[in-house]
N, C-alpha and C positions, 0 to 999 in steps of 0.2 A: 031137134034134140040137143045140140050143142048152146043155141041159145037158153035151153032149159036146166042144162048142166051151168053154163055162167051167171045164172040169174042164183042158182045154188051156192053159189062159191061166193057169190057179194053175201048173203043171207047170211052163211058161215063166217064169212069176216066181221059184220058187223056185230053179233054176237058173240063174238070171242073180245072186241074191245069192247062191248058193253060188261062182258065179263071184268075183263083184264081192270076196266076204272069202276067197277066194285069193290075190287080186292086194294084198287090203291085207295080207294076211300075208307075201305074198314080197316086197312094200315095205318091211316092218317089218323082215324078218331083214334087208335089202339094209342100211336106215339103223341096224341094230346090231352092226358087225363085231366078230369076237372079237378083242381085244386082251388083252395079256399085262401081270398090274399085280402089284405088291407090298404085301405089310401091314408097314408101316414099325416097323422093330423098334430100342430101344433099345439102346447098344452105347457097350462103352470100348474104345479105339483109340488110336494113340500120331503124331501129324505131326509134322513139324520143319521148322523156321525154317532157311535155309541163307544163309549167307555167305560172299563168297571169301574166303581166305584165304592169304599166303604164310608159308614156314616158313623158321625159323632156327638154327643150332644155340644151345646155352644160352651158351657160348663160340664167339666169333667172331673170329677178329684178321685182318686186310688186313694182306698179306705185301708190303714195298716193298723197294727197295735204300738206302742212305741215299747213296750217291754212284755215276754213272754210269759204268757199262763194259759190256763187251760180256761175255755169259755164254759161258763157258768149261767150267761144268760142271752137269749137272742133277742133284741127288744124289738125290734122292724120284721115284717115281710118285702119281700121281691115285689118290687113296684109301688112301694108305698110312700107318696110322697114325705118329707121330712124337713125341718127346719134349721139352720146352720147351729152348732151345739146341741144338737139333741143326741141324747143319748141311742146307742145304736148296739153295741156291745158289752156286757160283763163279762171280765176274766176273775177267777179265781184270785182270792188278798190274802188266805187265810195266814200265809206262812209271812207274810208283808204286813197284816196285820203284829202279830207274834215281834217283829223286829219293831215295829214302829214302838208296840208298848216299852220295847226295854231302850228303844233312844230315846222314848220322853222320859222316863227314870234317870236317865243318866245323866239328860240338860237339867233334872231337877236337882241331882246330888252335886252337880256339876255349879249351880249358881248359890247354892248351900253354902259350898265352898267360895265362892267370890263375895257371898254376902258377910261370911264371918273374919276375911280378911282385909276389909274394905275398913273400919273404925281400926283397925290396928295399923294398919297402917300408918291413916287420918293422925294418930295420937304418938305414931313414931317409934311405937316397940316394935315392929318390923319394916324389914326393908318393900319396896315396889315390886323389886324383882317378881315376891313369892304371888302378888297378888297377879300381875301381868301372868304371869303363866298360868294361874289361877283363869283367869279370865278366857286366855287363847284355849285350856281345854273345853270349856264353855260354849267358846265361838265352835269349835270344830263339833262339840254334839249335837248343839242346835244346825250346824250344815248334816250332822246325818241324819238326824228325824226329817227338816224338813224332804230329805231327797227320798227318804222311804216315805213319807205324806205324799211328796209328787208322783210315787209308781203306784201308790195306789189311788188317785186319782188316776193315771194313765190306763188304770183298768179297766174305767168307765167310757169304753171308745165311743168317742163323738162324731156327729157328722160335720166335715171340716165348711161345707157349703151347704145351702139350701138348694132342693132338687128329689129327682127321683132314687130311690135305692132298685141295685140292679141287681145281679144275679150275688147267691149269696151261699160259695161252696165249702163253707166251716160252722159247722152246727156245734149246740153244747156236748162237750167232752172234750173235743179237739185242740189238741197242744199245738197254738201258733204263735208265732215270734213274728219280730220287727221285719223280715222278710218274704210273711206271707200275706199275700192282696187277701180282705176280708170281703170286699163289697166293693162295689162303684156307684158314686153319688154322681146323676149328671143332670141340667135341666136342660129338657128336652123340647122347652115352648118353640123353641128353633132348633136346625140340626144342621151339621155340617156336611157337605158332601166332599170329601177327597178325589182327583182324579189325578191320570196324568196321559197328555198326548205327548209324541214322539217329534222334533225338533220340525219336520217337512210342514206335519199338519197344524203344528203352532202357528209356521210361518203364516201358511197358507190362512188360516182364521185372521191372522193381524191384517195379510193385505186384503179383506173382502169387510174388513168391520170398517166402519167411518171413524174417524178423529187423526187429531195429529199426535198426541200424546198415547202412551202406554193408558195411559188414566183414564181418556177420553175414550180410547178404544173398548175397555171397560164398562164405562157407561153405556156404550153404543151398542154392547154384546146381546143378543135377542137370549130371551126367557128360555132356559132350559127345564127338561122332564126326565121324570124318575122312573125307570124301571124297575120295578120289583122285581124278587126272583121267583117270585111266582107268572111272572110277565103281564101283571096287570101297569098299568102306568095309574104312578099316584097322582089324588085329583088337583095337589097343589102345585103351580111351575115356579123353578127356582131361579136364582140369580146369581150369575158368577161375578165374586165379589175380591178376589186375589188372584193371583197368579206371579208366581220366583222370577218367572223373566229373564232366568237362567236356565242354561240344560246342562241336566246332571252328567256327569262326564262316566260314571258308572251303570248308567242306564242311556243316556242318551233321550232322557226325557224330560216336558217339561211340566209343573206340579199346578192344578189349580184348587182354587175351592171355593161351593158354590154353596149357596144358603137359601134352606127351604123350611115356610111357615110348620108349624104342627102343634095344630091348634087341640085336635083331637089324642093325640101319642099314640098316633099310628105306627110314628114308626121309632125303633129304640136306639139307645146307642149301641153300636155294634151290629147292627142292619150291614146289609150289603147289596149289590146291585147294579145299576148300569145308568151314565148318565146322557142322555140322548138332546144332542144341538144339531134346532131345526137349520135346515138347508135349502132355502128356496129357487126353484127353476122357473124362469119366466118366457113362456111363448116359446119353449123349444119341441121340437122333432122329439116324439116320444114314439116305442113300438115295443110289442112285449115281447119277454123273454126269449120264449119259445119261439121267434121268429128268426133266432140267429143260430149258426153255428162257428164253431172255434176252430183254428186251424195254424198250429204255431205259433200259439200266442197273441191269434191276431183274427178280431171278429166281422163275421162275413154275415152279407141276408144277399138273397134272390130278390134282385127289383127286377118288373116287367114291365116291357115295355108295351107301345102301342101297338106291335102285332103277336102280341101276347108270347113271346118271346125273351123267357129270365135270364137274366144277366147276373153273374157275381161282383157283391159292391164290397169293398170294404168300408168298416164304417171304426167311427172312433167315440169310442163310450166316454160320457159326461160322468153320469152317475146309474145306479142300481138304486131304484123305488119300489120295494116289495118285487112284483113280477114283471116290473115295466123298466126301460132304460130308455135314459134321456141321451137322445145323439147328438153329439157336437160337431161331429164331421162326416158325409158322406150318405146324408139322406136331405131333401128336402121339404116341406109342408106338400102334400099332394101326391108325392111319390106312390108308388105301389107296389108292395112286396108280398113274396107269398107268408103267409101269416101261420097256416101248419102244413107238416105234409114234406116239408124240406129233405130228408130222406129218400124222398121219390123222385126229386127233382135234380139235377145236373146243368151248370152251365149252358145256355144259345139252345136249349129246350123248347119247344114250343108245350105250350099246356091250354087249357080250358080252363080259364079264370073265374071265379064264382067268388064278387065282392061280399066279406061282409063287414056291415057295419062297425067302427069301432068304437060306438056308445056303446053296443052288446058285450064286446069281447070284456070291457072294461066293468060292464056290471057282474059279469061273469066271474070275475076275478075279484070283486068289491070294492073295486076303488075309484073313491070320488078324485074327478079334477076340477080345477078350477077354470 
């Protein structure tokens, strides 16, 4: 009986630890969820720097009247190309005409006069004097016709260049004067783009371009592109062709301008937009976004290691490429970090690792690397 009672009592022990490491094993799977990580793979990729930007044509001329009347004729539409001297505006003469008739009357009674004192003189029955003043009134009529001749020609507003006519906000009726823009004449075969970076990112573009000169660095500056503000990019890339070379002490900035074909006149003067200089990364440590988290300023991923056991890394960001970031410090080619899920995870955690691919994640996302 006693041997049959001890034979009971091992039966029950054995059973209680085969219990007991059930319960440690579905604790253990419990504290190892599978999470989904990447083996961080080197990669050349291309970001860009953007800037607004407004635009100008290469030729620009502000279209005025030089003396005030009311416009009587609009000879142009908006956007219609035009030839330097062409007529582009009629103002009202009527009242200009009116004066001009009675100063040519007056340089005619005016030389009347000088004609009938000129033989009298010659013959010595009067003196110089009467003719010279004779004459000076003369001079002074013929200065006021011609100067009401020149306001009415200034009536007939020309275009000062050859180019396009732009927008055009005084139609006939409108009393405008020598102070209001009637039009903008610009050609647009080429277009200017305006920017300005801030003194740090200046520097930083001079020491990454090749040359020894200001001038040479210039040449060596890669093609820039245009962002619309629609956010398409325009199909032609431009070229930056100045820069001050000084920083504004009022902004703190410094001024470039970059020059793009428009063959089509796609785009006008007075466009606006963003101007986008590419930035090339070669053979570094890339991972995306969402693999990181922020923590005073300062960004951290979960690398695991080989017994599957995440570690917090800090790591130091290069740049920001759409959803991907290039690391410059603290990951290397091969690494493996958890890729989503971080949330769930905490420091010297064990998890269940479940590689994926990082040609997927990146089709995923749509972006080609090189």
């Amino acid at each position: 009986m006693k041997k049959f009672s001890f034979v009971i009592l091992i039966m029950l022990a054995v059973l209680s630890q085969s219990c007991s490491e059930g319960e440690t094993k579905n604790m253990t799977t419990k504290q190892a969820p599978s999470i989904p990580i990447l083996e961080v793979p080197n990669k050349t990729l291309t970001g860009y720097d953007s800037y607004p930007t407004s635009l100008e044509g290469v030729v620009s001329s502000s279209v005025r009247a030089k003396v005030s009347g009311y416009i009587t004729q609009v000879l142009v539409d908006e956007g219609q190309a035009v030839k330097k001297g062409q007529g582009l505006f009629k103002l009202e003469t009527q009242s200009l005409d009116a004066d001009a008739a009675a100063a040519k009357a007056n340089v005619a009674a005016t030389k009347v006069d000088v004609d009938k004192l000129k033989p009298l003189v010659e013959k010595g029955i009067i003196g110089s004097v009467q003719l010279k003043t004779a004459e000076a009134r003369y001079n002074q009529a013929l200065a006021t016709y011609n100067s009401i001749s020149a306001n009415i020609d200034y009536a007939t507003i020309k275009s000062p260049v050859s180019g396009h006519v732009g927008a055009i906000p005084y139609r006939q009726g409108a009393l405008v004067s020598p102070s209001d823009p009637l039009t903008t004449v610009s050609r647009v075969d080429n277009v200017f783009a305006f920017f300005a970076m801030n003194e740090k990112e200046y520097l930083n573009m001079l020491q990454i371009t090749a040359g020894e000169s200001l001038d040479d660095k210039l040449e060596n500056m890669p093609e820039v592109e245009l962002e619309l503000v629609n956010g398409q990019i325009y199909s032609y890339k431009g070229k930056i062709e100045t820069v001050t070379g000084q920083v504004n002490p009022s902004t703190g900035t410094v001024n470039f301008r970059a020059t793009f074909p428009n063959p089509n006149r796609l785009l006008a003067h007075g466009n606006s937009g963003k101007i986008r200089i590419p930035n090339s990364y070669e053979n570094m440590p890339v991972i995306p976004e969402a693999s990181i988290y922020e923590q005073q300023g300062k960004t951290y991923v979960y690398k695991v290691g080989e017994d599957a056991v995440v570690e917090e890394v800090l790591i130091k960001v290069e740049a920001k490429v759409g959803q991907f970031l290039v690391v410059e410090e603290g990951l290397n080619q091969g690494d493996k970090i958890v890729y989503q899920g971080i949330d769930k995870v905490r420091g010297d955690m064990k998890i269940s690792p479940r590689l994926v691919p990082f040609d997927s994640v990146a089709g995923k996302l749509k972006v080609a690397f090189k």
